[in-house]
C-alpha positions as a Markdown table, in Angstrom:
| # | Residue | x | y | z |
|---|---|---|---|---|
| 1 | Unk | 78.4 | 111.2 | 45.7 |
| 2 | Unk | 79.4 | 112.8 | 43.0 |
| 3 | Unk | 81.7 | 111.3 | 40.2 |
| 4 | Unk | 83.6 | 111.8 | 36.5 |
| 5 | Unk | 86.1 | 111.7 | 34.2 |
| 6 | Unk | 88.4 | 114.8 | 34.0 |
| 7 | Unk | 90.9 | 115.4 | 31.4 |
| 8 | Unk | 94.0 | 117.0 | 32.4 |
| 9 | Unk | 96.2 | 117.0 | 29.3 |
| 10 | Unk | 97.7 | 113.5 | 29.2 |
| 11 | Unk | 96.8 | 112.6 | 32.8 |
| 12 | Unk | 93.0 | 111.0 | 33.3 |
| 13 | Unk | 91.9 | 112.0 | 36.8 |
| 14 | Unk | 88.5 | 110.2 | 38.7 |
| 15 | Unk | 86.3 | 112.8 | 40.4 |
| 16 | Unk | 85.1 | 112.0 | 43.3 |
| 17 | Unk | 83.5 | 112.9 | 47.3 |
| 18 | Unk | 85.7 | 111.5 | 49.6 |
| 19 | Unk | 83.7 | 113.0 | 52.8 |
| 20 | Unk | 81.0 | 115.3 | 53.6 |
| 21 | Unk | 81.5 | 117.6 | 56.9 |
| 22 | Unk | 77.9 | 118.9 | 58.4 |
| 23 | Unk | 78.8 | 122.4 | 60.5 |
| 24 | Unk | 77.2 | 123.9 | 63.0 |
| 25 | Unk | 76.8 | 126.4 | 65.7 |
| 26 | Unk | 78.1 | 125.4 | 69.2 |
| 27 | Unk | 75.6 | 126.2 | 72.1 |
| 28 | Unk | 78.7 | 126.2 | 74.9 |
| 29 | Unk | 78.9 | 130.2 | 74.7 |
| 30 | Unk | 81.1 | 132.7 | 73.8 |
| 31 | Unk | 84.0 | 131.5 | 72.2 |
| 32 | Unk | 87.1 | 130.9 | 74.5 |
| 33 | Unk | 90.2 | 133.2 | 74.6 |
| 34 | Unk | 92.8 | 132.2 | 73.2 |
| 35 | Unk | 96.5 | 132.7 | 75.1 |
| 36 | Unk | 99.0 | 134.7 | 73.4 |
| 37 | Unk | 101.6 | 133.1 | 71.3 |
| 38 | Unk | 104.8 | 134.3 | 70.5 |
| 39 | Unk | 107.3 | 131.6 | 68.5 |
| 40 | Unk | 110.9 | 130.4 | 69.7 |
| 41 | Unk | 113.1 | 131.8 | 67.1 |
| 42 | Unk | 116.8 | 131.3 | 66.7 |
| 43 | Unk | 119.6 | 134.0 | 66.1 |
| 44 | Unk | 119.2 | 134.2 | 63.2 |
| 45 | Unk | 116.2 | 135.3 | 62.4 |
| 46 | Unk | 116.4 | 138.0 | 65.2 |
| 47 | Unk | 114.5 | 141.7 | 64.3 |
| 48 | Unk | 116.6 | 143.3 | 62.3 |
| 49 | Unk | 114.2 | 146.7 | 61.9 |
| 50 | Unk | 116.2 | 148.7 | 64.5 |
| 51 | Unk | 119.8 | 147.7 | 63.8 |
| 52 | Unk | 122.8 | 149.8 | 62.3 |
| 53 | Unk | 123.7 | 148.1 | 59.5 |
| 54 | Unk | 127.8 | 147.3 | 58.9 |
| 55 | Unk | 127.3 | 148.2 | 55.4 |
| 56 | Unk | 124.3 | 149.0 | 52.1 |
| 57 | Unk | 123.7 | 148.7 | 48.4 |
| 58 | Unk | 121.8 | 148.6 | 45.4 |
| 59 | Unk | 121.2 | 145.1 | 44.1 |
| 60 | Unk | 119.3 | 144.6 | 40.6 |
| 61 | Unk | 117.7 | 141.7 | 39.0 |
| 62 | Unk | 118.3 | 143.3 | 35.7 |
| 63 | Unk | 117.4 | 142.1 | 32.1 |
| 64 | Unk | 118.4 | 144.5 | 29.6 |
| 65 | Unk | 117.4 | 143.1 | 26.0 |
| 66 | Unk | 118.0 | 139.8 | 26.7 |
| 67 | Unk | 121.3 | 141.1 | 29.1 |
| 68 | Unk | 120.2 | 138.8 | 32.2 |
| 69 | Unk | 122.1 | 139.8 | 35.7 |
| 70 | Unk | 122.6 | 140.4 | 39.2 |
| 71 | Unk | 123.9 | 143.4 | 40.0 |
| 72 | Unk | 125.7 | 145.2 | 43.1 |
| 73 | Unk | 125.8 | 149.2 | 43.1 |
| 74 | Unk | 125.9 | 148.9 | 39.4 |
| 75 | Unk | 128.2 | 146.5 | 38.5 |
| 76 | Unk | 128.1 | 143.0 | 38.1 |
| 77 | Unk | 128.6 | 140.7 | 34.7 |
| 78 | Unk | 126.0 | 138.6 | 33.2 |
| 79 | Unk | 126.7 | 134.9 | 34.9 |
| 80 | Unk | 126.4 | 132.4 | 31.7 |
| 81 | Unk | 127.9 | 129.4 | 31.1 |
| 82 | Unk | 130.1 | 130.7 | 28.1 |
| 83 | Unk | 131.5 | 133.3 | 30.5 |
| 84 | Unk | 132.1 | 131.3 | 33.7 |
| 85 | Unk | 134.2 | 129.5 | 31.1 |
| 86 | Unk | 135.7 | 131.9 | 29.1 |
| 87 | Unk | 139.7 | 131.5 | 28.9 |
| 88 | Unk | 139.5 | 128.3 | 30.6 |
| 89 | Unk | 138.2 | 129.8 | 33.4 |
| 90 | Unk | 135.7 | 128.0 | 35.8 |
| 91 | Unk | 132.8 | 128.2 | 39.1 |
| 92 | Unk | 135.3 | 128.8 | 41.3 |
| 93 | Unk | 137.4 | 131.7 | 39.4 |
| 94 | Unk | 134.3 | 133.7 | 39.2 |
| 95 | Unk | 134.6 | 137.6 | 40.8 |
| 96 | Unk | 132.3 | 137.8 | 43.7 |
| 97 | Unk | 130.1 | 141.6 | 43.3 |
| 98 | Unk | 130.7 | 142.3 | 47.2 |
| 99 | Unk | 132.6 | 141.5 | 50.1 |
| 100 | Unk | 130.6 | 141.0 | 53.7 |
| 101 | Unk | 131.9 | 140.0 | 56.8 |
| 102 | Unk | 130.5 | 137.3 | 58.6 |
| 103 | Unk | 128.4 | 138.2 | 62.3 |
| 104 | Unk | 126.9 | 141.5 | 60.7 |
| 105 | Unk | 123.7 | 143.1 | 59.3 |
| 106 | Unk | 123.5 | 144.7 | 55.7 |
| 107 | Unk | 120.9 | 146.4 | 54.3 |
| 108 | Unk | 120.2 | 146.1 | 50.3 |
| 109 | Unk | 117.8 | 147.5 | 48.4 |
| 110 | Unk | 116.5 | 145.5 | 45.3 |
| 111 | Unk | 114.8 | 146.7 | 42.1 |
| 112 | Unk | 113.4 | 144.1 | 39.5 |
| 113 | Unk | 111.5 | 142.3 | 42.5 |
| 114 | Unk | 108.7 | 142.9 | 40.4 |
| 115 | Unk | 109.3 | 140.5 | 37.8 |
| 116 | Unk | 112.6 | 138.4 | 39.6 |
| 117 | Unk | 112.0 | 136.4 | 42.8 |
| 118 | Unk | 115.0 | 137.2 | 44.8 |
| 119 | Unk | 117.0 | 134.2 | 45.7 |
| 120 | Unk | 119.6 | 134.2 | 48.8 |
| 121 | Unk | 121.3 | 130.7 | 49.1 |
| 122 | Unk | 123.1 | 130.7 | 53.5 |
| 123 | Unk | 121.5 | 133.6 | 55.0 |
| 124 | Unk | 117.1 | 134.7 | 54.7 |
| 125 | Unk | 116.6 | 137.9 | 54.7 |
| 126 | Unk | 114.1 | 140.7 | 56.3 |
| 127 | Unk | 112.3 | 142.7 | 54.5 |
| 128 | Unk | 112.5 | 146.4 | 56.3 |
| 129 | Unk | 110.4 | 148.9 | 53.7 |
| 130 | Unk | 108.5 | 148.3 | 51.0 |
| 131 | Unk | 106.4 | 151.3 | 48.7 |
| 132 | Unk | 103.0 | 149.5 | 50.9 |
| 133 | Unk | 102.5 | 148.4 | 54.3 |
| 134 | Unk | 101.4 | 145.1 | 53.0 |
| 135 | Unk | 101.1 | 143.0 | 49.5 |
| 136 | Unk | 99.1 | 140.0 | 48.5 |
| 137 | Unk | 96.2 | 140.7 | 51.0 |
| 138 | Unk | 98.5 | 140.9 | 53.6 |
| 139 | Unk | 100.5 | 138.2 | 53.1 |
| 140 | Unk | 103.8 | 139.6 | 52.8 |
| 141 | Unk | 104.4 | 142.7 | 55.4 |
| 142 | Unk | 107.6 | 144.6 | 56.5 |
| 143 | Unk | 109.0 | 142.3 | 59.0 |
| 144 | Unk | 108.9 | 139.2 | 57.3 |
| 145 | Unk | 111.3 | 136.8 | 56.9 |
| 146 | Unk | 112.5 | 135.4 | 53.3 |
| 147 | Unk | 114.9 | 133.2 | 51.4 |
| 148 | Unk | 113.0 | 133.9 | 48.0 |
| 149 | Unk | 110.8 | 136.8 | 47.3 |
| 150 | Unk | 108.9 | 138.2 | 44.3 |
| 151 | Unk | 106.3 | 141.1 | 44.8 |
| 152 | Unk | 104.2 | 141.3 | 41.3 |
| 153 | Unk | 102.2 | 144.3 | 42.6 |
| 154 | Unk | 105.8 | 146.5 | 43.0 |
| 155 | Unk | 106.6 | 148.8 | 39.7 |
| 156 | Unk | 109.8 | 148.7 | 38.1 |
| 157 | Unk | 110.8 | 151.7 | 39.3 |
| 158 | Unk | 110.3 | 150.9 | 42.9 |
| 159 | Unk | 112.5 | 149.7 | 45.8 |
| 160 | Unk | 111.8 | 147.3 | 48.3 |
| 161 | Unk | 114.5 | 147.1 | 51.2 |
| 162 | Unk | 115.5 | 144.4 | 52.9 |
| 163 | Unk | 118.4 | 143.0 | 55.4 |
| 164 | Unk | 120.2 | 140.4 | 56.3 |
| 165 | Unk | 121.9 | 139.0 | 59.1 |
| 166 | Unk | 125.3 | 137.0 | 57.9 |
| 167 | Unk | 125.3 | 134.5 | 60.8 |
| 168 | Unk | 127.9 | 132.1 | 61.1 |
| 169 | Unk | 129.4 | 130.6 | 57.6 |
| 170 | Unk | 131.9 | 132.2 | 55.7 |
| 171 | Unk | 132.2 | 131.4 | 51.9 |
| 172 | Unk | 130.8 | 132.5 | 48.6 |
| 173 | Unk | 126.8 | 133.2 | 49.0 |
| 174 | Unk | 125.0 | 132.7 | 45.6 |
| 175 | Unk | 122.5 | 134.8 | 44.5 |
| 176 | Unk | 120.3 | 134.4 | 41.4 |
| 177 | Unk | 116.6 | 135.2 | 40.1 |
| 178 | Unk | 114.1 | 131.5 | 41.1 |
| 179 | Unk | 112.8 | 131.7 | 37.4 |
| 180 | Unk | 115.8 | 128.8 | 36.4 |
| 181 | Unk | 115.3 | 130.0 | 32.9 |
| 182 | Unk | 116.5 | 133.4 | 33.8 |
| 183 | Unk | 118.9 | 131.7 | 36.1 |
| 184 | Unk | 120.6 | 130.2 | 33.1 |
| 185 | Unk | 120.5 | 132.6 | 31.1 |
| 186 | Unk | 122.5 | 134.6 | 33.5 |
| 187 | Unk | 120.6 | 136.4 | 36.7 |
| 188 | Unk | 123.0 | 134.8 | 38.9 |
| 189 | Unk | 126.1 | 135.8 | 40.7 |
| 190 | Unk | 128.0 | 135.5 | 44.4 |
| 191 | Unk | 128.9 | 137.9 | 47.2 |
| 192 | Unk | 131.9 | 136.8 | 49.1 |
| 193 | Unk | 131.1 | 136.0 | 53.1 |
| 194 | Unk | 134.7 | 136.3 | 54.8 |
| 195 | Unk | 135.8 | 137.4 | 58.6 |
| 196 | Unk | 135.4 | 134.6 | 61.2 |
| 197 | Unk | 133.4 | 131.4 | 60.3 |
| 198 | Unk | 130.8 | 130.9 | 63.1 |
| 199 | Unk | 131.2 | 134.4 | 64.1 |
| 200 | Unk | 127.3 | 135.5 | 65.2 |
| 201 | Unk | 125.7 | 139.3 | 65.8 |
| 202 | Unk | 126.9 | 141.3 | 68.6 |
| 203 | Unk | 124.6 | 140.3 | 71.5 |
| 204 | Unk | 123.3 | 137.5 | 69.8 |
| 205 | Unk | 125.2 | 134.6 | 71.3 |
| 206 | Unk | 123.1 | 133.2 | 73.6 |
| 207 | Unk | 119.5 | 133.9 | 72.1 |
| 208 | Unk | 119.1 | 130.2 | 70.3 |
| 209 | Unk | 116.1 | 128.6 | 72.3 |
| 210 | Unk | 114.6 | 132.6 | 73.4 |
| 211 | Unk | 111.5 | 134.0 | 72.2 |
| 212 | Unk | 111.6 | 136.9 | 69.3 |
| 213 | Unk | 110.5 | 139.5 | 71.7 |
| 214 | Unk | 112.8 | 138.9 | 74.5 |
| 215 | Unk | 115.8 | 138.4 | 72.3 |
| 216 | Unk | 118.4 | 141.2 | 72.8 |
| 217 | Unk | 120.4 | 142.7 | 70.3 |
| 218 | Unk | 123.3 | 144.8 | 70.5 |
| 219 | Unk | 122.3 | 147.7 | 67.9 |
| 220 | Unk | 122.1 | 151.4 | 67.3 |
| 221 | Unk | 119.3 | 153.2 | 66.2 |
| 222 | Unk | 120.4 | 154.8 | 63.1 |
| 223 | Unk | 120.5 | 158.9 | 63.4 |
């Protein structure tokens, strides 16, 4: 087999074959058929695509001359350490951007995704429209489920919609750009999760251990 030294920065690896795998044509026939397969999902990660959502915004990932923040409709203050602290204040003084109650669907639609990868900390998110069917090859596709995202091929002046589903915990829901840097510098912020804790989606209750397509949902197909 083969064999070497490689250099990687300060780290000295050994190259070499571990195995060799020799492929070739079966002679049973035509390939067999596989069954369908359709995962076991729970609530929370029910289809969101034809529900009424409870309530919408604008979120940004914005960075305005060094101005890093997240942003709801428009408004929303840059989260840094100096002014999470300023007056004394701390964490858990901090203004959340929005209010959602808990056992609901909202629909958001972000802009920096581009250059940001969206961070939700309690709840994934759905993604419901994007400017293409697909991105990365196919990879990502409306439909898809998310707790981070970041779309490179998106421009900065496009949207990408998604929703979420606020299932169950009540509390403040963080969320920041996954580039820590940016993180720190202050692309974070908090929406406020209040109603009933362990309240789920209308129609939802009993859907834990049932398959994504025969989960029912109690929604409204928007006019």
């Amino acid at each position: 087999g083969g064999g070497g030294q490689l250099d990687v920065g300060n780290v000295n690896l050994t190259e070499v074959d571990v195995m060799t795998l020799a492929i070739s044509d079966s002679q049973v026939g035509a390939a067999p058929q596989l069954p369908a397969f359709r995962p076991t999902r729970p609530c929370y990660l029910s289809d969101m695509r034809a529900a009424s959502p409870s309530g919408s915004g604008e979120l940004g990932l914005q960075n305005t001359q060094g101005d890093f923040k997240v942003t709801w409709n428009g408004s929303g203050q840059s989260m840094t350490e100096a002014n999470i602290h300023a007056a004394g204040a701390d964490m858990r003084a901090w203004p959340a951007m929005a209010t959602w109650n808990t056992g609901a669907v909202y629909e958001v639609d972000v802009s920096g995704i581009q250059a940001h990868p969206l961070h939700f900390h309690v709840n994934p998110f759905q993604v419901v429209q994007m400017p293409n069917a697909t991105y990365g090859g196919g990879f990502f596709q409306v439909g898809d489920f998310h707790d981070t995202l970041l779309l490179s091929d998106v421009t900065a002046a496009e949207r990408v919609k998604i929703r979420m589903n606020t299932d169950r915990f009540t509390g403040k829901m963080f969320v920041h750009c996954h580039i820590l840097a940016h993180e720190d510098m202050g692309m974070m912020n908090l929406i406020d999760l209040v109603g009933t804790e362990g309240a789920v989606l209308a129609g939802a209750e009993n859907c834990v251990n049932a398959a994504l397509n025969t989960t029912t949902i109690a929604v409204t197909t928007p006019a």
